[in-house]
C-alpha positions, 0 to 999 in steps of 0.5 A: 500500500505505501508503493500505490501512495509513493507513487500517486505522490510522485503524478500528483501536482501542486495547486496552480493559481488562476495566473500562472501558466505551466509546463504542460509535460516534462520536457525541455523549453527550446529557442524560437529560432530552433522553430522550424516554422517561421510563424512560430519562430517569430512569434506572428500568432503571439508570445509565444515559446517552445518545448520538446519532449523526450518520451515516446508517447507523452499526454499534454496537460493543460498549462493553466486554469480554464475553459478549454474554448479550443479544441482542433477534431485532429487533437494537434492543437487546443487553446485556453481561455483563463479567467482574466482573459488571457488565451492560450493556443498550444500546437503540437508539432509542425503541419501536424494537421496533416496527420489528420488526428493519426497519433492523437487521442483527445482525452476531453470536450471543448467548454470544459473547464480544466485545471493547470495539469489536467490531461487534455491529449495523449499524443504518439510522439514516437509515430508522429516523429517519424513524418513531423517535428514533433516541437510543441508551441505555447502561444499566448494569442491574447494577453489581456493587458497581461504582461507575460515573459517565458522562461529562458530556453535550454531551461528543463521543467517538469509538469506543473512548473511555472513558465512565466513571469 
């Protein structure tokens, strides 16, 4: 029984407040320029950065508090709205759409509301890699009057780690 315990400890994540933006998996926050899209790369939907992920199949949490207002039927991509009106769209991979959701099971409903950490799609990284680069954006497509900075890139974050200041 302390093994089921150690371990549901070890999942579990800290409360997120209504402001913080989180990792949405354990990985690695990469440079922009690294973005093999230049839409991404220089940030034309909105702030925007970058992260990759070493494992072979990896579910994408959400990276804050809210109502899940975007959710793509191909699972590449969702978007959140907190609730002091920041939107966030995070894509997963480049041209990923074309897999036409081979590779991705949506885990959730759009109008939902979600918490930072909740799961939202369990992507095949492993399959997708093989056809895409597989490099996952965060882009904050409307701050709100918010002011956000992304932590710098080569920084390494677990699930649930802030991203922002």
């Amino acid at each position: 029984m302390l093994a089921f315990l150690k371990r549901k400890e070890k999942t579990s994540m800290r409360r997120v407040d209504d402001e913080d933006i989180v990792a949405l998996q354990d990985g690695k926050i990469i440079d922009l320029a690294l973005v093999n899209d230049s839409i991404f790369a220089e940030q034309l939907m909105g702030l925007s950065t970058a992260m990759t992920f070493e494992q072979k199949q990896v579910t994408l949490c959400s990276p804050a508090n809210g109502e899940l207002t975007a959710l793509f039927p191909t699972g590449h991509a969702f978007g959140i709205t907190m609730k002091n009106g920041t939107e966030i769209l995070v894509h997963i991979g480049i041209n990923t759409v074309h897999a036409q959701g081979k590779g991705f099971e949506i885990l959730c409903e759009q109008g939902q509301w979600v918490k930072a950490g909740d799961p939202i799609v369990k992507v095949n990284f492993k399959e997708l890699s093989k056809n895409y680069d597989m490099t996952t954006m965060i882009i904050l497509t409307r701050q709100n009057g918010k002011e956000y900075h992304f932590i710098p890139a080569d920084s390494v974050v677990k699930k649930g780690d802030t991203i922002v200041w």
